[in-house]
N, C-alpha and C positions, 0 to 999 in steps of 0.2 A: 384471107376471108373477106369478101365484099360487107361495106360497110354502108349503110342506106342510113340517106338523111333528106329532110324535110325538105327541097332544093325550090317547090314553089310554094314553100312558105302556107303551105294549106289550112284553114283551120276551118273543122264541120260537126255539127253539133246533129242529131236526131231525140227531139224531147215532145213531152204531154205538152200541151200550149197551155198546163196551168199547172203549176207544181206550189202547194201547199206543207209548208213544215212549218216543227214548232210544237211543244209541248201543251196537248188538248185541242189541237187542230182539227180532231176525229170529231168535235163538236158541229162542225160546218159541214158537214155528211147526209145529213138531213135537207139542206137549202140546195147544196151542188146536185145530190140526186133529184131532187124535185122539179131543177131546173130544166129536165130531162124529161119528165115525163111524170107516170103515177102506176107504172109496171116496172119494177127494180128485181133482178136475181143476185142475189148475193152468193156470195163463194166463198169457202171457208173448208178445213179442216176437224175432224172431233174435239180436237184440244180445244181449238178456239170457240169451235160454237158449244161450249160448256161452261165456258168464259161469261161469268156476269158480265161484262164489258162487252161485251155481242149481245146479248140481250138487250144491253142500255143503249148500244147502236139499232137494234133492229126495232126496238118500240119505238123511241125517238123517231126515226123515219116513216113510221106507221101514225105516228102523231101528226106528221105532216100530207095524210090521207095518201102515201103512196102504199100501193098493195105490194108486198115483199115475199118473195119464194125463195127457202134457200137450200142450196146444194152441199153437204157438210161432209161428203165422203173423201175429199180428196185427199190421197197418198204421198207419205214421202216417195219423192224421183216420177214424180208424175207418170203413172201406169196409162198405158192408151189404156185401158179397159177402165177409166174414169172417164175419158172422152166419152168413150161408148155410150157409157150410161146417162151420162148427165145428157147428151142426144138423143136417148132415148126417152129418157123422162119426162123432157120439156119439146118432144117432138109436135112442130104447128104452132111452138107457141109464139109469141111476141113480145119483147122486152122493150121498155123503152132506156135500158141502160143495165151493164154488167157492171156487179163491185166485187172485187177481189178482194180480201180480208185475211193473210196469215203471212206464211213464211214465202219464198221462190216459188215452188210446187202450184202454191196456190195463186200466184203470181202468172205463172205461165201458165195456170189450167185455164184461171177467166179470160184470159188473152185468145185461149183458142176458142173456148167455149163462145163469145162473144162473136166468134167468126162463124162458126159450127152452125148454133144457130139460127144464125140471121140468113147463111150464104147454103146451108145442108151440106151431104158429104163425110166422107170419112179423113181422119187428119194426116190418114196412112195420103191422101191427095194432095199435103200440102207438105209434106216433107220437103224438103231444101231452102233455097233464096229467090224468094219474091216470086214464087207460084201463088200466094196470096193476091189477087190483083185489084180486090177491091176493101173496101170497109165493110166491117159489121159492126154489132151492136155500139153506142158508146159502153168505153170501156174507165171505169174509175177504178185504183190499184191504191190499198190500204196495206204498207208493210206490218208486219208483227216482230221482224226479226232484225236486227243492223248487220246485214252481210250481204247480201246477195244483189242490190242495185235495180230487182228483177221490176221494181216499179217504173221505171224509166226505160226499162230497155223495149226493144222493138224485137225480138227473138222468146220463143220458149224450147223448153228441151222435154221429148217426151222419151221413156223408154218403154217402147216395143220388143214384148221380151218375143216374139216368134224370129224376132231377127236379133234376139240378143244384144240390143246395143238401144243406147240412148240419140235421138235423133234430133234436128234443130228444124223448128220451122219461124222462118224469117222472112218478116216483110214490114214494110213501113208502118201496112194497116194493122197489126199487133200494138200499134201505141197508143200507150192508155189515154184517154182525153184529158184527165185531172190524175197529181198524184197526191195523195193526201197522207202525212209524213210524220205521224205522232210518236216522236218516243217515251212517251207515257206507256205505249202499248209492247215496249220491249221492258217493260220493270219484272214480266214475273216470268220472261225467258228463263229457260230452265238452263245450269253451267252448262251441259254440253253442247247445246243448241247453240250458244252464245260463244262459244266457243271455236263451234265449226263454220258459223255465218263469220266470224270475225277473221278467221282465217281466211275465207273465201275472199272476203269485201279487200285485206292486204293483197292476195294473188293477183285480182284484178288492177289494184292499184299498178302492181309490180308490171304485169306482165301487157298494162296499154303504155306503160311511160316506156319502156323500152322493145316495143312490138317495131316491126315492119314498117319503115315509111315508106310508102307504097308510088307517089305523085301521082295521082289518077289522073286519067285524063276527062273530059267532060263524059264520053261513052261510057266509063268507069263506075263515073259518079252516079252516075243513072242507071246504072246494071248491076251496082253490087252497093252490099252495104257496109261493107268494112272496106274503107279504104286507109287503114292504116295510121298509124301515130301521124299526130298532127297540134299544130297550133293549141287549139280549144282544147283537145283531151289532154294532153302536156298540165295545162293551168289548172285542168280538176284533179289529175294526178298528184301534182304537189300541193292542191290543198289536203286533200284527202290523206296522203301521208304526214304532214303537219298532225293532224287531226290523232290519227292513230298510235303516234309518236309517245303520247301522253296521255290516251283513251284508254286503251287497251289496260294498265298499272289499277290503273282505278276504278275500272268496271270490274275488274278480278276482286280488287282489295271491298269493294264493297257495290256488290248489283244493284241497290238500290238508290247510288249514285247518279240522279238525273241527269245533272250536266255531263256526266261522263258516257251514262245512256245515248246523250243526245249526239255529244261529239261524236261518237262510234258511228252511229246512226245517219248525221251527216256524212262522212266521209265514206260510208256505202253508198249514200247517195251519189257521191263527187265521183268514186269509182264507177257505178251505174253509165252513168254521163260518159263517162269517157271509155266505155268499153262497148258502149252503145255505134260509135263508130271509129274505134283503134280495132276496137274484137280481143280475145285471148287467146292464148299460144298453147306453147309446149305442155305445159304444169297442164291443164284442161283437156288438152289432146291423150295424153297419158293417162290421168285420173280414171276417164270414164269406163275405159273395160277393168284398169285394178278397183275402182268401188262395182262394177258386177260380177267378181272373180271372189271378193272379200266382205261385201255386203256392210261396206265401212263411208259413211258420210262423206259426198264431195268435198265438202270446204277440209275435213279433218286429210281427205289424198291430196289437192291440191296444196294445203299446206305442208305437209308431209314429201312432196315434190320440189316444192321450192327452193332448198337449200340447193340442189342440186342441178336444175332447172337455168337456175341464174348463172352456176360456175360454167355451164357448157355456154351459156349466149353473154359470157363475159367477153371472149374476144371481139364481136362484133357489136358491143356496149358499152366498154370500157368506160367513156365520157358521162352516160346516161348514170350507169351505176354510182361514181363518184359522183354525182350531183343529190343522189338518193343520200349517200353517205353524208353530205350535205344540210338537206332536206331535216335526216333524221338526227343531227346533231355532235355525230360521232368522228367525222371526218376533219384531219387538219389541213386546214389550207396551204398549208407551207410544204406539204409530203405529196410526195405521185399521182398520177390518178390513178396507178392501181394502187397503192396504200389506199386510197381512199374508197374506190371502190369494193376494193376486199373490206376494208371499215363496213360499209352500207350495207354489204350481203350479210355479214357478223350479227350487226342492228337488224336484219330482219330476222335470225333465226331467234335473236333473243326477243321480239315481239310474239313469235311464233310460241316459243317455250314459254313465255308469259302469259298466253292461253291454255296452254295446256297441251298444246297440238303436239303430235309426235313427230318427231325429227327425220325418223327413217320409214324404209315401206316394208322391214320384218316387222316393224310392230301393228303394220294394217295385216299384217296377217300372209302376206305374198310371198310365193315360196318361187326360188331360184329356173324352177320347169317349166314354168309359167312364161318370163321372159319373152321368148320368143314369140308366144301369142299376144302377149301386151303390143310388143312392138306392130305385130304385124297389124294388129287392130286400130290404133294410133295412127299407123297412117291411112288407115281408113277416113280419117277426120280431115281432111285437105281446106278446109274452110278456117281449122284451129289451128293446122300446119305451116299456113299459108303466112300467116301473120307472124310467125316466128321467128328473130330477129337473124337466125344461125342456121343455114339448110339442117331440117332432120331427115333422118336417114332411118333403116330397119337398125344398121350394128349403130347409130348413134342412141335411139333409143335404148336399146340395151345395153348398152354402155352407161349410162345416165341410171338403168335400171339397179345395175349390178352395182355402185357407185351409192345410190340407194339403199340398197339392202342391208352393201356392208357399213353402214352409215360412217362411209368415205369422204369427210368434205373437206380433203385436203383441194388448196385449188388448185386449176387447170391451166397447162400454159397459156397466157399471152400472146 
């Protein structure tokens, strides 16, 4: 099994050129958008815009003579038929700046909406990587959730259900201009939400420290936007695990635990950062036809893949993994690195189980018949494929599947 490593030493960041954290940072919301103009749409969710705390956001910036229109319908798993509408509603108009305000969903809506429209168009037009090829509105991205990174990243996911499948539209100009990083605004996250973001924000960790090192070459670097683990994502990966190592205990044992808020919260961000240009793999390539098969939360299948995930891209990780086991505090330096490594994958299912997440994919619901369609859907995903440390295959996926189901985590040879 070929083994890919960093050989020219790469390291490549894609970020907001202003990233704002920090408990009540949402206070500077009002100045950043005004600096923009005095037409703001804001984006948001039911949940959120019922939130006294969106109120006190949206009057506060009307205090500052910006006029504010805001869009509240957005979906979990982002529906093209929210594009639709929110295109519709605001068709002709002009914004001097998009804010985003909730979970991923709503993360990835304002990101398209922002492009939609400033640029018009259907988003079914911007499906893939870098058909986007210019800017639209500025875009400001206010997380609600500590999981998903979706503030920094330059990609959204919509799902298209006439094609059944959730799709990626990726381009540089997706990047939000400011991110504004309050975990004041994840205190009255609900356990499962907190749950399944926190699940999510570990897979990314997981799945950019040990992805695909690619060495692009310069036509690479300018044609595509994952060019694989690298330098810079490496450094936010292990802070981010650092972070979660000892977040995760405490945000369970008590949610209204700021600093514990916060740390989670940062190390989504760290993950963000680094999967912004490593990308994700296997666990995310798999996930998305079993959460439209099961109608069960990305982060709760990506977590729920993980155990599993990791044992099959152990051979071609071996080092990576034991550095986690590392990382995470569980590994002896004096023993193998596969002791050590098997230690580190151990320490992620017990972070996992310390959320609550579920271990196997009978408990998402996924019945054995299925298989075959999971797999052949997965590789539909060649963007999520690509990055994967360990060629996947149709019978490797299902292998991985069935290995899943029977919540088999004995490990894999070496």
């Amino acid at each position: 099994m070929n083994r890919t490593v960093n050989e020219l030493q790469l390291g490549l960041l894609r970020q907001p050129a202003t990233v704002l954290f920090g408990p009540g940072q949402r206070r500077q919301l009002p100045s950043l958008i005004a600096a923009h103009g005095d037409r703001a749409l804001l984006c948001t969710d039911e949940r959120m815009s019922a939130d006294p705390v969106f109120t006190d956001i949206v009057a506060s910036i009307q205090r500052r003579g910006v006029t504010v229109s805001v869009y509240s319908k957005v979906e979990p798993d982002l529906p093209r038929e929210n594009l639709l509408d929110v295109a519709n509603q605001f068709a002709g108009q002009r914004f001097d700046v998009v804010v985003g305000i909730g979970g991923g969903s709503v993360m990835d809506f304002a990101k398209v909406t922002a492009i939609l429209l400033a640029r018009g168009g259907d988003v079914r037009e911007l499906y893939g990587e870098n058909i986007v090829d210019g800017p639209g509105f500025p875009l400001i991205t206010v997380p609600t959730t500590g999981g998903t990174g979706a503030e920094v990243t330059c990609i959204a996911v919509v799902f298209d259900a006439d094609k059944g499948m959730k799709i990626g539209v990726a381009s540089p100009h997706l990047e939000a201009t400011t991110a504004v990083i309050d975990p004041e605004l994840t205190l009255t996250c609900p356990p499962g939400l907190t749950m399944a973001t926190g699940a999510d924000a570990l897979t990314h960790l997981v799945e950019s420290f040990t992805s695909r090192a690619k060495n692009p070459s310069a036509e690479d670097i300018d044609a595509h936007l994952y060019v694989g683990k690298n330098l810079l994502t490496d450094h936010y990966c292990r802070s981010g695990l650092t972070l979660v190592n000892s977040s995760f205990a405490r945000v369970v044992a008590d949610p209204s635990d700021l600093r514990a808020r916060s740390d989670t919260m940062f190390a989504a961000f760290n993950a963000g950062m680094a999967i912004n240009t490593a990308g994700t793999a296997g666990a995310h390539a798999i996930q998305s036809p079993i959460g439209a098969l099961t109608h069960t939360a990305h982060g709760l299948g990506v977590g729920a893949l993980l155990p599993y995930v990791t044992r099959f891209n152990l051979p071609t990780r071996l080092e990576e993994f034991a550095e986690i086991g590392q990382i995470l505090e569980v590994a002896d330096a004096s023993a193998s690195l596969e002791a050590q490594a098997h230690a580190g994958i151990r320490r992620l299912e017990e972070l996992l189980d310390t959320l609550g997440c579920p271990l196997n994919l009978k408990d998402l619901g996924l019945e054995p018949k299925d298989f075959d369609y999971v797999a052949d859907q997965a590789m539909l995903a060649t963007r999520l494929t690509a990055n994967n440390p360990r060629e996947l295959t149709h019978d490797a996926v299902v292998e991985i599947l069935r290995r899943g189901h029977a919540d088999d985590r004995s490990f894999w040879t070496v």
